[in-house]
mmCIF file of the N, C-alpha and C atoms, coordinates in Angstrom:
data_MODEL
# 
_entry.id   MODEL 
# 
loop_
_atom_site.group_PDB 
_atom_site.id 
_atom_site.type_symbol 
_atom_site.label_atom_id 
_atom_site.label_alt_id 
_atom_site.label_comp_id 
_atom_site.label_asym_id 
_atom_site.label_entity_id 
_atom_site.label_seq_id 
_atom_site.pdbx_PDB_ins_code 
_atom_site.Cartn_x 
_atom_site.Cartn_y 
_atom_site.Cartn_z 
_atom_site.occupancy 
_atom_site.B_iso_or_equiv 
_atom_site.pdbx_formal_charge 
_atom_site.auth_seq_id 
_atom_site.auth_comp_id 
_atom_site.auth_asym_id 
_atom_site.auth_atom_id 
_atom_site.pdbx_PDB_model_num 
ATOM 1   N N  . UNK A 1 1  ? -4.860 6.652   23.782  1.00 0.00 ? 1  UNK A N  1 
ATOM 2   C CA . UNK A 1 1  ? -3.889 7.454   24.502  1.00 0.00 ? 1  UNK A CA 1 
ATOM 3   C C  . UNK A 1 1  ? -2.672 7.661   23.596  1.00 0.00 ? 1  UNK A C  1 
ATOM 4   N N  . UNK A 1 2  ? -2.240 9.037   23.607  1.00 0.00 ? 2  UNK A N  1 
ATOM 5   C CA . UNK A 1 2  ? -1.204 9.346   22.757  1.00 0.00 ? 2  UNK A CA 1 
ATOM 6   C C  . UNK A 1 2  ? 0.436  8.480   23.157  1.00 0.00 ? 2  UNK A C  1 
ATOM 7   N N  . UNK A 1 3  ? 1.107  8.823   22.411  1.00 0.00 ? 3  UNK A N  1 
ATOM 8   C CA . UNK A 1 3  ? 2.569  8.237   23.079  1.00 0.00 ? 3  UNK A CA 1 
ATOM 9   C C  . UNK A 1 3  ? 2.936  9.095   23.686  1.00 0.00 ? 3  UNK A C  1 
ATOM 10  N N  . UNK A 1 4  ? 2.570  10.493  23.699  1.00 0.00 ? 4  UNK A N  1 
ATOM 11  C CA . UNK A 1 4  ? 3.302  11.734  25.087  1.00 0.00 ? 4  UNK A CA 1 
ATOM 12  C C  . UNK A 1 4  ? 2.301  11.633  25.963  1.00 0.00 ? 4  UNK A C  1 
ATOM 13  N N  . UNK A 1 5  ? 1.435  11.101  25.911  1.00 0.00 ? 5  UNK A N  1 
ATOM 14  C CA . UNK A 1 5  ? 0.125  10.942  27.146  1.00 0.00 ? 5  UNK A CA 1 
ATOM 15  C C  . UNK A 1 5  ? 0.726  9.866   27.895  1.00 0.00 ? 5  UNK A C  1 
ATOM 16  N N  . UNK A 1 6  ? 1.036  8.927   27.473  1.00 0.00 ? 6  UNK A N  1 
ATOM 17  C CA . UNK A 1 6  ? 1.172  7.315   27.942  1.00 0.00 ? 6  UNK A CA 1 
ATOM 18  C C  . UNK A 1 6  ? 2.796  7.917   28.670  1.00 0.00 ? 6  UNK A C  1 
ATOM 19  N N  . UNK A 1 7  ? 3.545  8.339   28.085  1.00 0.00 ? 7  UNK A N  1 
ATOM 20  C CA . UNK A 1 7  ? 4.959  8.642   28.524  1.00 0.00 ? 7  UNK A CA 1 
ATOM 21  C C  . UNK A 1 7  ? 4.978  9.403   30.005  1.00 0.00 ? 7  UNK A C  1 
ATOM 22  N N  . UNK A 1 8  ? 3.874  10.514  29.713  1.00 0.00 ? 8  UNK A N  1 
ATOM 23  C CA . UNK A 1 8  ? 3.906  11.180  31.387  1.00 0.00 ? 8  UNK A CA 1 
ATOM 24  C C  . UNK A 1 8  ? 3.190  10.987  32.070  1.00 0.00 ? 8  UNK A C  1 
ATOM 25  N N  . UNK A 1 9  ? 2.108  9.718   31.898  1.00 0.00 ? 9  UNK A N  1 
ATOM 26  C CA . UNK A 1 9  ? 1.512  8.971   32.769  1.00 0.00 ? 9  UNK A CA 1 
ATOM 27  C C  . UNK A 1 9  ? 2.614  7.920   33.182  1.00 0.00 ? 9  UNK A C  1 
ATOM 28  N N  . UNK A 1 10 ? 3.707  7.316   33.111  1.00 0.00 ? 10 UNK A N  1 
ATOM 29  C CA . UNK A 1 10 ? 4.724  6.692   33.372  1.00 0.00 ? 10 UNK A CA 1 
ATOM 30  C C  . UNK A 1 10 ? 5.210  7.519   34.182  1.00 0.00 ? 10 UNK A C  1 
ATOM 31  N N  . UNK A 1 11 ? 5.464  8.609   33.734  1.00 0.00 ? 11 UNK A N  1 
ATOM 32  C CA . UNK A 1 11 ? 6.796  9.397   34.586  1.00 0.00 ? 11 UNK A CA 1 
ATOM 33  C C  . UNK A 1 11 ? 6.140  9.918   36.067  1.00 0.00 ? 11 UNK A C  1 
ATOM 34  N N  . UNK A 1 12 ? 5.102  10.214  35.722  1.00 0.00 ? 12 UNK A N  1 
ATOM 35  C CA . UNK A 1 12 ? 4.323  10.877  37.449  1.00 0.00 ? 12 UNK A CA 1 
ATOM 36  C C  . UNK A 1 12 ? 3.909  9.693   37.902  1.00 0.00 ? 12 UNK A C  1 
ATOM 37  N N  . UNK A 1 13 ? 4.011  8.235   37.361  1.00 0.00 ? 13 UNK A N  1 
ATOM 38  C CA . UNK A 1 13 ? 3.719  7.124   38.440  1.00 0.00 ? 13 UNK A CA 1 
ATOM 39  C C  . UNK A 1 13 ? 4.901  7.162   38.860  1.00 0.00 ? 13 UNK A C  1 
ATOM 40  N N  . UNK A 1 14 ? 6.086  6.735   38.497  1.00 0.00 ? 14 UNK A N  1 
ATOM 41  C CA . UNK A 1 14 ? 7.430  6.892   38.780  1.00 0.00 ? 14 UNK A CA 1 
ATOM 42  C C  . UNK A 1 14 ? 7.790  7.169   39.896  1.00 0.00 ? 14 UNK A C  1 
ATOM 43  N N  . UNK A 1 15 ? 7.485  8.732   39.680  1.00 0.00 ? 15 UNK A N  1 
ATOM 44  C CA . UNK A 1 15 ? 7.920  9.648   40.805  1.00 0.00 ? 15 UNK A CA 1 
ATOM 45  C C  . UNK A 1 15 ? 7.400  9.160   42.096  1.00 0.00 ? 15 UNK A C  1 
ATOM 46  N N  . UNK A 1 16 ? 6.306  8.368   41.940  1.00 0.00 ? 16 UNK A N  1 
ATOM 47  C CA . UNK A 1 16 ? 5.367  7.822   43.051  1.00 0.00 ? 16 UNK A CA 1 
ATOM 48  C C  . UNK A 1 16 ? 6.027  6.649   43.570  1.00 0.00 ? 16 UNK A C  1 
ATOM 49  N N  . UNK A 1 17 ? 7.099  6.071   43.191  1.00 0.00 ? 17 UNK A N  1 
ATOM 50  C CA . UNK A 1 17 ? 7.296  4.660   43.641  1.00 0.00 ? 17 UNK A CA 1 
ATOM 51  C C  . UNK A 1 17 ? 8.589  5.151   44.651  1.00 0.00 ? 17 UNK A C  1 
ATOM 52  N N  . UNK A 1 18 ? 8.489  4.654   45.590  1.00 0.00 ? 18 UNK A N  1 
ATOM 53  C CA . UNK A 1 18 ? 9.417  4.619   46.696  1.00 0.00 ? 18 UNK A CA 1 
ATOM 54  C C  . UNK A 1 18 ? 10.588 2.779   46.738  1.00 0.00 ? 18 UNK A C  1 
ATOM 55  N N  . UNK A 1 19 ? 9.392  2.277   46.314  1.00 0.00 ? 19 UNK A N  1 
ATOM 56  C CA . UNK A 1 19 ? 10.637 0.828   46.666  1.00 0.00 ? 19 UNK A CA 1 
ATOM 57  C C  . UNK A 1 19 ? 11.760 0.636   45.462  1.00 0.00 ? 19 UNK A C  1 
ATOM 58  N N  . UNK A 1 20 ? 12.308 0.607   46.069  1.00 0.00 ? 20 UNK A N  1 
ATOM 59  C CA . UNK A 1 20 ? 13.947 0.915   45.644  1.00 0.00 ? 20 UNK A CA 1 
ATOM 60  C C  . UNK A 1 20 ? 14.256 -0.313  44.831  1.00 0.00 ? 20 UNK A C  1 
ATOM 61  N N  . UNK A 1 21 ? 13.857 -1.798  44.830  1.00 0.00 ? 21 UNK A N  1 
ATOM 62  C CA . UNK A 1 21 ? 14.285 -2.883  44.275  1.00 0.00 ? 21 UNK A CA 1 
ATOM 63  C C  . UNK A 1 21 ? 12.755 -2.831  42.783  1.00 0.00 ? 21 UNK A C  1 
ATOM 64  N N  . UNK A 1 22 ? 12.040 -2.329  43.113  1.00 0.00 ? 22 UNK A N  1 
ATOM 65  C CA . UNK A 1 22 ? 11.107 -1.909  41.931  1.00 0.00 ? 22 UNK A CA 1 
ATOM 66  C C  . UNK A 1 22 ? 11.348 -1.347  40.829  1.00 0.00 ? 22 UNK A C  1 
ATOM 67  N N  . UNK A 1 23 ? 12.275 -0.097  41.366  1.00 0.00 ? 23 UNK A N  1 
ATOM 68  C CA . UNK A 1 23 ? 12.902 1.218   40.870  1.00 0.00 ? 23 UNK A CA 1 
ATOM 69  C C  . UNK A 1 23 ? 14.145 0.711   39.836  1.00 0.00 ? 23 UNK A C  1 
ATOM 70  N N  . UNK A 1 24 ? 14.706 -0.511  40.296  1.00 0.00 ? 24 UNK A N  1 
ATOM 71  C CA . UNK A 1 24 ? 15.747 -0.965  39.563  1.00 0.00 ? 24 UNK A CA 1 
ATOM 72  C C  . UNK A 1 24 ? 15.172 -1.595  38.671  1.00 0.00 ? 24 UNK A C  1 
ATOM 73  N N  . UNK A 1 25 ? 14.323 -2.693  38.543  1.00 0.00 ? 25 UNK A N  1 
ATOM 74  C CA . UNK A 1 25 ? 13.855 -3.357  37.899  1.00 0.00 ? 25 UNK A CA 1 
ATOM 75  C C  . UNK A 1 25 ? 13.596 -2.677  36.732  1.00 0.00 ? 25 UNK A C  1 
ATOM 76  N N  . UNK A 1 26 ? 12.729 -1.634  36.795  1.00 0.00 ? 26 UNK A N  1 
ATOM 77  C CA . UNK A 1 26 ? 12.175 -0.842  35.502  1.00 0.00 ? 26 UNK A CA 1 
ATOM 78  C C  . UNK A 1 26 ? 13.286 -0.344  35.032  1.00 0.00 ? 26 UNK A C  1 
ATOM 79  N N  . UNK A 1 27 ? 14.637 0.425   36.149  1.00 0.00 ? 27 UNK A N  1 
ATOM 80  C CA . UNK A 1 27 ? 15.912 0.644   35.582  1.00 0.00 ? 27 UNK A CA 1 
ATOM 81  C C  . UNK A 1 27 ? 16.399 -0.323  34.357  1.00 0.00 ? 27 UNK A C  1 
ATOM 82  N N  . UNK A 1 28 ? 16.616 -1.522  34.703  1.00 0.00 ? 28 UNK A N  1 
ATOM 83  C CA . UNK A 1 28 ? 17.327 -2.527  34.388  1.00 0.00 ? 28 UNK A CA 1 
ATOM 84  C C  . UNK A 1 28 ? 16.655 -3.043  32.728  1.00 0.00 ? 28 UNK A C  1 
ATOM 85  N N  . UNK A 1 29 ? 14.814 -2.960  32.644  1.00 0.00 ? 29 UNK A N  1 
ATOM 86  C CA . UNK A 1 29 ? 14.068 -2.497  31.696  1.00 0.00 ? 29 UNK A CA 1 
ATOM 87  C C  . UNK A 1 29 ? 14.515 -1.535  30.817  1.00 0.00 ? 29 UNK A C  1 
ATOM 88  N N  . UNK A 1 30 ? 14.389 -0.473  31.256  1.00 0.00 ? 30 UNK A N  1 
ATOM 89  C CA . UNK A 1 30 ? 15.027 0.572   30.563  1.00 0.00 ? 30 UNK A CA 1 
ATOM 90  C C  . UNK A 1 30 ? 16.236 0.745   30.264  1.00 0.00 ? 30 UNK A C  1 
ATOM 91  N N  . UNK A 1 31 ? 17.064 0.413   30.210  1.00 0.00 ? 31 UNK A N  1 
ATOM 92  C CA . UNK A 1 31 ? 18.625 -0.334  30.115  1.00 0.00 ? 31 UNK A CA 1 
ATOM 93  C C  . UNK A 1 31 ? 18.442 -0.960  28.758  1.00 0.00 ? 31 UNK A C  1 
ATOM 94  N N  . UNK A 1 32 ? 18.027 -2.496  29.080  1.00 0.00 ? 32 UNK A N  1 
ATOM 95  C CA . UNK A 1 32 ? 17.980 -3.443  28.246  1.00 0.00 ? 32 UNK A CA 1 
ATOM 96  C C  . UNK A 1 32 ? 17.296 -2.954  26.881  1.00 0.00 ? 32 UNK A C  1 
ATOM 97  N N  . UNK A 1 33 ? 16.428 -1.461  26.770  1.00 0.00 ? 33 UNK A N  1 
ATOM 98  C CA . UNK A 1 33 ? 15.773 -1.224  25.553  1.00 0.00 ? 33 UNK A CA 1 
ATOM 99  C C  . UNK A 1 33 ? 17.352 -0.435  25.267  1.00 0.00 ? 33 UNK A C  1 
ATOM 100 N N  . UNK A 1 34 ? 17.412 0.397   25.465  1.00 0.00 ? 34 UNK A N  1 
ATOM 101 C CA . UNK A 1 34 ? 18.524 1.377   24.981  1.00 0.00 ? 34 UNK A CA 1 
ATOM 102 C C  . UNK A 1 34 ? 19.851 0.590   24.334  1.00 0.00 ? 34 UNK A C  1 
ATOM 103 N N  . UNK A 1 35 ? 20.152 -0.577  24.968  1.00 0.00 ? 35 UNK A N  1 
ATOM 104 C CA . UNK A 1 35 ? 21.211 -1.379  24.759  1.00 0.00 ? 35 UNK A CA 1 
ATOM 105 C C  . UNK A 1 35 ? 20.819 -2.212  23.437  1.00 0.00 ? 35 UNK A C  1 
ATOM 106 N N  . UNK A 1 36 ? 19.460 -2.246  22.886  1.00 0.00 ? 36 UNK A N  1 
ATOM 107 C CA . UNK A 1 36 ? 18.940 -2.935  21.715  1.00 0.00 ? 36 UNK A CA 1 
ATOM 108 C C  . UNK A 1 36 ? 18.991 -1.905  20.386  1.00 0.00 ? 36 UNK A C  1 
ATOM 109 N N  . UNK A 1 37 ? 19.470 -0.808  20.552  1.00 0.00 ? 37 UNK A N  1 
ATOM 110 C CA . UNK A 1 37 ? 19.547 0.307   19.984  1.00 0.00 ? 37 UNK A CA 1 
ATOM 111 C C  . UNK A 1 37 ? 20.367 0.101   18.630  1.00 0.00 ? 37 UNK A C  1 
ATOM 112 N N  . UNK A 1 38 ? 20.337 -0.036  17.518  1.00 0.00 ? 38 UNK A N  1 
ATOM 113 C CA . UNK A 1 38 ? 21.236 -0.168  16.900  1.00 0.00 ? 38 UNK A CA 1 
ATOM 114 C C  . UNK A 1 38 ? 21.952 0.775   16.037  1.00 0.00 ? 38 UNK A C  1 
ATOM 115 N N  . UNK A 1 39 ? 23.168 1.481   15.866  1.00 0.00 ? 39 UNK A N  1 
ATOM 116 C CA . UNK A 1 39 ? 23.721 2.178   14.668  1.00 0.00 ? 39 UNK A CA 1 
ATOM 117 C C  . UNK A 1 39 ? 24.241 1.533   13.820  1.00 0.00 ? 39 UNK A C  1 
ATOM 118 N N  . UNK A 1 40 ? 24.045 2.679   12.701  1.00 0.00 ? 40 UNK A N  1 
ATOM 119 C CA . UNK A 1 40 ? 23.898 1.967   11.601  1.00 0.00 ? 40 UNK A CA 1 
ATOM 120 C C  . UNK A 1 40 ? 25.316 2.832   10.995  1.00 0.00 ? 40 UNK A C  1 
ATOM 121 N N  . UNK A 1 41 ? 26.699 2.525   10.012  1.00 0.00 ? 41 UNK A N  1 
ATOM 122 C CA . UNK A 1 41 ? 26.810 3.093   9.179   1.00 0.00 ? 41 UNK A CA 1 
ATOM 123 C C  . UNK A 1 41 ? 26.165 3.625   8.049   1.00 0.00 ? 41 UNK A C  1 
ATOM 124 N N  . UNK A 1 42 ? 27.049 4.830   7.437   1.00 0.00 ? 42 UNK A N  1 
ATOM 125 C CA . UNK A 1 42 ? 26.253 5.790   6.178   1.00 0.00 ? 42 UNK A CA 1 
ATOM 126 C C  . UNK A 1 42 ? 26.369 5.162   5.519   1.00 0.00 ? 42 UNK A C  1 
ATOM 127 N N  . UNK A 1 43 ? 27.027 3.579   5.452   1.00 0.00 ? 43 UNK A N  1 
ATOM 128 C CA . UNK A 1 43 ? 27.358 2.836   4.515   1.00 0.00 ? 43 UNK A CA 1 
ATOM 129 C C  . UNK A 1 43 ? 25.709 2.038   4.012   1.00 0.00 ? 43 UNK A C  1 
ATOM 130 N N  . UNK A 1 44 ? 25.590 1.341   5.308   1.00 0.00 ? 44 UNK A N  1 
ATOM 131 C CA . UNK A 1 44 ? 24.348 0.517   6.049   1.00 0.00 ? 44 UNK A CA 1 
ATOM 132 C C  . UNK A 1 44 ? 23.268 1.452   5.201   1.00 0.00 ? 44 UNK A C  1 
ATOM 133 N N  . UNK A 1 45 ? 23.496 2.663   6.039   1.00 0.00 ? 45 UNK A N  1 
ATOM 134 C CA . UNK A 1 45 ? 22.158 3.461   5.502   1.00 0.00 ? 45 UNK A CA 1 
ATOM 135 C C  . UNK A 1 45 ? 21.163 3.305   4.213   1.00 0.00 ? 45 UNK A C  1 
ATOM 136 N N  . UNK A 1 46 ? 22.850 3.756   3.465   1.00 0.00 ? 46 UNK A N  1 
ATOM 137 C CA . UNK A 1 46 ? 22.720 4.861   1.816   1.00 0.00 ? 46 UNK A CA 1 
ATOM 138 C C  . UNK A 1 46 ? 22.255 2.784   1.269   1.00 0.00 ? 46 UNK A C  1 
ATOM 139 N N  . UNK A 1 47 ? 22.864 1.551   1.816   1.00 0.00 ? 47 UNK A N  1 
ATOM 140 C CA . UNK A 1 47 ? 22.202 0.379   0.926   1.00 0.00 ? 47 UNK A CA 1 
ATOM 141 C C  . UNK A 1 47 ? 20.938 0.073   1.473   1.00 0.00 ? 47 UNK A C  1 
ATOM 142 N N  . UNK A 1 48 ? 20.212 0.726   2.880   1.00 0.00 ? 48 UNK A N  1 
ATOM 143 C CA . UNK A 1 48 ? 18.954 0.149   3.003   1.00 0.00 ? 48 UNK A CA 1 
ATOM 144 C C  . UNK A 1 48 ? 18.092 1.340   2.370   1.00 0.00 ? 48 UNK A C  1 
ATOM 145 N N  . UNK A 1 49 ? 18.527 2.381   1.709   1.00 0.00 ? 49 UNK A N  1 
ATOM 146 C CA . UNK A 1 49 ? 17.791 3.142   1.034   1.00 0.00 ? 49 UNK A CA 1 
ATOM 147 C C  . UNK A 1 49 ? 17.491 2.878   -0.313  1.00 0.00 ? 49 UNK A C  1 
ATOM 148 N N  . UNK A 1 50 ? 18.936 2.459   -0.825  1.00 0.00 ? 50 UNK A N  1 
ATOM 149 C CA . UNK A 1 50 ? 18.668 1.927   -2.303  1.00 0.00 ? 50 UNK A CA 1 
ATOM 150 C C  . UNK A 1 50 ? 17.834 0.345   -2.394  1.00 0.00 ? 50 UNK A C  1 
ATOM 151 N N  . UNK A 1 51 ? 18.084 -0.567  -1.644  1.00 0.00 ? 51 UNK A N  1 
ATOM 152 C CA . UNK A 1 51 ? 17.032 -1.086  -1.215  1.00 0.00 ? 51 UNK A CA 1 
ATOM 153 C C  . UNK A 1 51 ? 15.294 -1.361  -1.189  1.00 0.00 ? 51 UNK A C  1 
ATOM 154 N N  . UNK A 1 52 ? 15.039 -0.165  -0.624  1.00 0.00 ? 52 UNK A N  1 
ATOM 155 C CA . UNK A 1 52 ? 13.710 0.187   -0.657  1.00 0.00 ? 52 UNK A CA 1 
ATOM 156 C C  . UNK A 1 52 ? 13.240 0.503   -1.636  1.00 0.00 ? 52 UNK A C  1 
ATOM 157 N N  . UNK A 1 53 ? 13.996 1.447   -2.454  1.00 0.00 ? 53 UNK A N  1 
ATOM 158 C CA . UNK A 1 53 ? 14.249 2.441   -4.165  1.00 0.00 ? 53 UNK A CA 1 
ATOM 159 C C  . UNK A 1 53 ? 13.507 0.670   -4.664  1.00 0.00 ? 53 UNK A C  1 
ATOM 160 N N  . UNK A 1 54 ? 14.125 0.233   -4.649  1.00 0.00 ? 54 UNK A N  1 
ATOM 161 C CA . UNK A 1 54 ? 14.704 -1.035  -5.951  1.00 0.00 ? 54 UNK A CA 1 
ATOM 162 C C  . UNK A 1 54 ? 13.229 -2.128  -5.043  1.00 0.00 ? 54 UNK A C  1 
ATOM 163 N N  . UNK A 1 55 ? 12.711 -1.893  -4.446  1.00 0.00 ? 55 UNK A N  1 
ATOM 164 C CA . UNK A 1 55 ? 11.637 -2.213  -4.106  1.00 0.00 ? 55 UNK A CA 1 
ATOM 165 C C  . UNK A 1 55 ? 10.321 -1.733  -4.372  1.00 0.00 ? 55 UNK A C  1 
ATOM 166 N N  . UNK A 1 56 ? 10.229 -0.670  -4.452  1.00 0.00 ? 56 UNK A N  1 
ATOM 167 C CA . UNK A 1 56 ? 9.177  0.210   -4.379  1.00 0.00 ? 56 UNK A CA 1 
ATOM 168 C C  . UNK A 1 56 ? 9.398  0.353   -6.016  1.00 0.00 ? 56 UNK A C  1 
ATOM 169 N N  . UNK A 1 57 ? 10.197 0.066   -6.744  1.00 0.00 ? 57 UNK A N  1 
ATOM 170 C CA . UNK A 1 57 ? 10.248 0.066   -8.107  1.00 0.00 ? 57 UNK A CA 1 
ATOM 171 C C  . UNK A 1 57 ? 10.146 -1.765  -8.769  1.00 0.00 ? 57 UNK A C  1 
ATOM 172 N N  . UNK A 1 58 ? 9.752  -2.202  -7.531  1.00 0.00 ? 58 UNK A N  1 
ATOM 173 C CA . UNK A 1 58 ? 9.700  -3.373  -8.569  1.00 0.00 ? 58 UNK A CA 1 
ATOM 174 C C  . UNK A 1 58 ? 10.636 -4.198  -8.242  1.00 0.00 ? 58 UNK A C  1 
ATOM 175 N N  . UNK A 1 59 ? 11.768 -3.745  -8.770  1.00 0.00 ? 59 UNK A N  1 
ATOM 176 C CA . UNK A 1 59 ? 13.157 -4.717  -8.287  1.00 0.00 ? 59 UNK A CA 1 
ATOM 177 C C  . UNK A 1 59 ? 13.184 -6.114  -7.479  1.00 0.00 ? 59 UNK A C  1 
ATOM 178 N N  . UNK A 1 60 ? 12.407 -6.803  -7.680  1.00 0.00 ? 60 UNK A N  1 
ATOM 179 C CA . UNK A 1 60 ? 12.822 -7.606  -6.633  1.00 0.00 ? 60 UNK A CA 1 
ATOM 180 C C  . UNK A 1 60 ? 12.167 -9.344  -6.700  1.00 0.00 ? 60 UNK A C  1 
ATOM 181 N N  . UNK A 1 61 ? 12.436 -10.569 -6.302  1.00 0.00 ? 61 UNK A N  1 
ATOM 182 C CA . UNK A 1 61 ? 12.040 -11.798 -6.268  1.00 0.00 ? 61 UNK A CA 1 
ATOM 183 C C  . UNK A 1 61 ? 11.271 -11.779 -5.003  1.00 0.00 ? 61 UNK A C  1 
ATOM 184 N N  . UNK A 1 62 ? 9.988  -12.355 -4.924  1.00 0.00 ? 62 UNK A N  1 
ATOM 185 C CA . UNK A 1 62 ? 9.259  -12.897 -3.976  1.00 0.00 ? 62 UNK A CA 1 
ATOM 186 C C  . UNK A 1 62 ? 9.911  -14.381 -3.477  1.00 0.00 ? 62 UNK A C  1 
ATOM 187 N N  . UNK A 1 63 ? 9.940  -14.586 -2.044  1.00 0.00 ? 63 UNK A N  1 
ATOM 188 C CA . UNK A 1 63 ? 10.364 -15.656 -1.316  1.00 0.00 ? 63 UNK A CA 1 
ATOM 189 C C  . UNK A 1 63 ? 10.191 -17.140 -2.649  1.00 0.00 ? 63 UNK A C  1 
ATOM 190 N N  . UNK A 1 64 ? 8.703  -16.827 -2.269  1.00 0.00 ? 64 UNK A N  1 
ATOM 191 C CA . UNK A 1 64 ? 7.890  -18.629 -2.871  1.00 0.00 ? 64 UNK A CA 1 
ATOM 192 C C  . UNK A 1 64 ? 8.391  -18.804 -4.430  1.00 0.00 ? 64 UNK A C  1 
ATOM 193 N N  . UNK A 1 65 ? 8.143  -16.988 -5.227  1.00 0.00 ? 65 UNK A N  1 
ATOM 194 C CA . UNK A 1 65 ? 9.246  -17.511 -6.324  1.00 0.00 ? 65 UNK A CA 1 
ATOM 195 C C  . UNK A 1 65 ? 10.664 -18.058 -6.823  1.00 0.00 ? 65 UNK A C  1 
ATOM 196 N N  . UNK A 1 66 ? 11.227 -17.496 -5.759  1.00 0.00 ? 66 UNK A N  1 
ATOM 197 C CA . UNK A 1 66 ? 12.830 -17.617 -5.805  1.00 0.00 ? 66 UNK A CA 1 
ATOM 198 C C  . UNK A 1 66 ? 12.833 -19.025 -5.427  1.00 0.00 ? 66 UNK A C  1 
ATOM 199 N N  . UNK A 1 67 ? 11.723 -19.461 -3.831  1.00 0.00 ? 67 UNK A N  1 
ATOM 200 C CA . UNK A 1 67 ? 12.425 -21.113 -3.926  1.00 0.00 ? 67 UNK A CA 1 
ATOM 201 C C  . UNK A 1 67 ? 12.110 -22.083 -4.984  1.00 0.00 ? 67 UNK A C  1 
ATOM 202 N N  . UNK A 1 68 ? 10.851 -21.899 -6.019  1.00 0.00 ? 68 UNK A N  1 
ATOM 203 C CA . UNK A 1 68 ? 10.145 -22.702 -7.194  1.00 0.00 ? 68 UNK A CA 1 
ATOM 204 C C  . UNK A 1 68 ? 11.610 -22.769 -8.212  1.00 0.00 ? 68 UNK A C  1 
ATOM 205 N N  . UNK A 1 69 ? 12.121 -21.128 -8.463  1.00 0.00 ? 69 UNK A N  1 
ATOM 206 C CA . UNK A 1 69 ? 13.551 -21.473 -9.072  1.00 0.00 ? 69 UNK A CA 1 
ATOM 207 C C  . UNK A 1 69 ? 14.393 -22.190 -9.195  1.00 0.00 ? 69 UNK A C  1 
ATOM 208 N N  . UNK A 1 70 ? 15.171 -22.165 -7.919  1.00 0.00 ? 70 UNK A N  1 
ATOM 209 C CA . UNK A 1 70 ? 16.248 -22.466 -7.398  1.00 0.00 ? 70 UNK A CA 1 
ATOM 210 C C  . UNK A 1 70 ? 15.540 -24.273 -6.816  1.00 0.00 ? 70 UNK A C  1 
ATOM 211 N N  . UNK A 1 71 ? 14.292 -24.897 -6.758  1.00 0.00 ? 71 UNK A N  1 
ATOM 212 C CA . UNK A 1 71 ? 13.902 -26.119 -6.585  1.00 0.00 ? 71 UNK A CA 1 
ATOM 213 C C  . UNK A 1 71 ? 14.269 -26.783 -8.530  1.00 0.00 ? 71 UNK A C  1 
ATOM 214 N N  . UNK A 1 72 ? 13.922 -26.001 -9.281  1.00 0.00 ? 72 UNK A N  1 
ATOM 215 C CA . UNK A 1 72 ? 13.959 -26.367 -10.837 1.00 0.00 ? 72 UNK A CA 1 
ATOM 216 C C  . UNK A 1 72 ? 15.357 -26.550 -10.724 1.00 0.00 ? 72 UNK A C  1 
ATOM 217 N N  . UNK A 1 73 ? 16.081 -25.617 -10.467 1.00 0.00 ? 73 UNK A N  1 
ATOM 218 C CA . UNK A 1 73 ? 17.784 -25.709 -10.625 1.00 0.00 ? 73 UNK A CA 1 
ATOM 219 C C  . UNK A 1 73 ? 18.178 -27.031 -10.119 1.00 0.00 ? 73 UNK A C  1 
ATOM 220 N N  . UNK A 1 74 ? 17.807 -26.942 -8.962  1.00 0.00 ? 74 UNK A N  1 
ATOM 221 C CA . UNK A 1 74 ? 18.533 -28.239 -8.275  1.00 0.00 ? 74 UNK A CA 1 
ATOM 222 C C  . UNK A 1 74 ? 18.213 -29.434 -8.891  1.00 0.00 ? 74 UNK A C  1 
ATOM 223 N N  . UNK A 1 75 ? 16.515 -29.716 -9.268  1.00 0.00 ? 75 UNK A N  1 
ATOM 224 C CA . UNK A 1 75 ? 16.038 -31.029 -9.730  1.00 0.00 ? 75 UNK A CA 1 
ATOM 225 C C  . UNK A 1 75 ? 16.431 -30.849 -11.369 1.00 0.00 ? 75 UNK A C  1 
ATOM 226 N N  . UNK A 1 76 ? 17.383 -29.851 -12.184 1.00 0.00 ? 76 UNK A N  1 
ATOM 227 C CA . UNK A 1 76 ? 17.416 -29.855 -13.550 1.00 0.00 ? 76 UNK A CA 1 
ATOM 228 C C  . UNK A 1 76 ? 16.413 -29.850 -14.209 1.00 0.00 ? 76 UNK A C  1 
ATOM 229 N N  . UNK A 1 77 ? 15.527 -29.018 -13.847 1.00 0.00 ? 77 UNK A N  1 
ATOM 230 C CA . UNK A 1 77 ? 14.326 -28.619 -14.550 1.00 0.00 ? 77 UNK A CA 1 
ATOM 231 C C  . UNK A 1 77 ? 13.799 -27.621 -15.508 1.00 0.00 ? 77 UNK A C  1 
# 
């Protein structure tokens, strides 16, 4: 099922529900997603773009390597 299939199979059940403390609930659902919403500054943006750049090019330490490092550092290795 598509995501516009699944969406107006929601909405024409919807329309179908009469109990009013139901009606909130999914309200209160639908609330709580929108409120998880996050903006971002052009600031935010333009560094999770260069980011990705500097990823997709390579750029970057793997977790397990960085802690083998930084374990040598600490034990003077």
């Amino acid at each position: 099922m598509t995501q516009l299939e699944i969406k107006n199979n929601l909405i024409k059940r919807i329309k179908e529900i009469d109990d009013i403390q139901f009606l909130e609930a999914i309200k209160t659902m639908l609330d709580s997603k929108s409120e998880k919403t996050i903006l971002l500054t052009d600031e935010q943006k333009n560094e999770i773009l260069l980011s990705q750049k500097e990823v997709n090019e390579g750029l970057f330490i793997e977790q397990r390597k960085l802690d083998q490092e930084i374990n040598k550092w600490l034990n003077g290795k």
